[in-house]
C-alpha positions as CSV (number, residue, x, y, z in Angstrom):
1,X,11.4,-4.1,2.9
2,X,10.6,-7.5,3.9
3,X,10.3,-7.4,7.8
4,X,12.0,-10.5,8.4
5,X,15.1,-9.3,7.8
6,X,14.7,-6.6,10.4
7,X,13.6,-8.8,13.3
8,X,9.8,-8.6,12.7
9,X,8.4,-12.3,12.4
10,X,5.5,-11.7,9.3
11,X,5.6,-7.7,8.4
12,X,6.6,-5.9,4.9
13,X,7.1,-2.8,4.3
14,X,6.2,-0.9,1.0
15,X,7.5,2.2,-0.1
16,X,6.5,2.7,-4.1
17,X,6.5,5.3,-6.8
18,X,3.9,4.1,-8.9
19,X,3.0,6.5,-12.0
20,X,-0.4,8.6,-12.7
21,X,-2.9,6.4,-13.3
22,X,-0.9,3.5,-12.1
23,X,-2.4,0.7,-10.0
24,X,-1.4,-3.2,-9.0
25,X,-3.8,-5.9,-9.1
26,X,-6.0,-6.6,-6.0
27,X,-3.4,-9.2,-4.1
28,X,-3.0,-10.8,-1.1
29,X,-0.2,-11.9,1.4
30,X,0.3,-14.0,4.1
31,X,2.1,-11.7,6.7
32,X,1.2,-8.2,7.5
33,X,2.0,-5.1,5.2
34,X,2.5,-1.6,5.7
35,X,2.3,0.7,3.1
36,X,4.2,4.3,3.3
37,X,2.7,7.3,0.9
38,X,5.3,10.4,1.6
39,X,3.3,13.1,-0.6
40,X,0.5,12.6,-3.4
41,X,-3.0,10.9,-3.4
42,X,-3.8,7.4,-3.7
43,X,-7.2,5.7,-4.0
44,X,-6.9,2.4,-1.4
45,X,-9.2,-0.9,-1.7
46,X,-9.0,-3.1,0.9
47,X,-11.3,-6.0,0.9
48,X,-14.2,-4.4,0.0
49,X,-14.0,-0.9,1.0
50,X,-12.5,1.9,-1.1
51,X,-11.4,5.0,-0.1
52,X,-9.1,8.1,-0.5
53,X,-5.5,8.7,0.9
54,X,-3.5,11.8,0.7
55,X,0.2,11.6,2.0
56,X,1.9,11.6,4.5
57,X,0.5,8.5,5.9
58,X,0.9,4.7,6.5
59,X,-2.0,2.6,6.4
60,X,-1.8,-1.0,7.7
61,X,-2.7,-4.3,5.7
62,X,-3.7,-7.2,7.5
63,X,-2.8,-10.7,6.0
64,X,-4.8,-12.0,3.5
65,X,-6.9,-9.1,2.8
66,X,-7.4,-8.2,-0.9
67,X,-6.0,-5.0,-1.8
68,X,-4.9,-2.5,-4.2
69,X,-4.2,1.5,-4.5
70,X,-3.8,3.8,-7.4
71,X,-1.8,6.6,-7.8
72,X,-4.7,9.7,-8.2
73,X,-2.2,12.1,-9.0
74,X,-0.1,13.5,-11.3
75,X,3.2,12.8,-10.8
76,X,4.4,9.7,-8.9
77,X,3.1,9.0,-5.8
């Protein structure tokens, strides 16, 4: 969900379903993102850190900061 259309000025909001294995290219953005995982485990890089995340949880993505997850699990996540 792109936050500007809900009355925030530079947030986004991502819900996925990536598959097993699956896994975007470190990116970047200009406004803030959010990222919502309901259920499953996802292995988060941001910037240079890497780390573990097991649902439910929301971690927070500032703008501009290189990042990426991939789904751990195995079934979508």
């Amino acid at each position: 969900m792109e936050g500007q259309r809900h009355g925030y000025r530079n947030l986004t909001i991502g819900i996925t379903y990536t598959a097993p294995g699956g896994a975007p290219p470190m990116h970047t953005h200009a406004g803030e993102e959010a990222h919502v995982l309901l259920e499953g485990k996802v292995l988060y890089a941001l910037g240079d850190k890497v780390f573990p995340m097991e649902g439910p949880y929301v971690v927070n993505i500032p703008p501009m900061v290189p990042h990426s997850f991939r789904n751990e699990g195995d079934r979508l996540a």
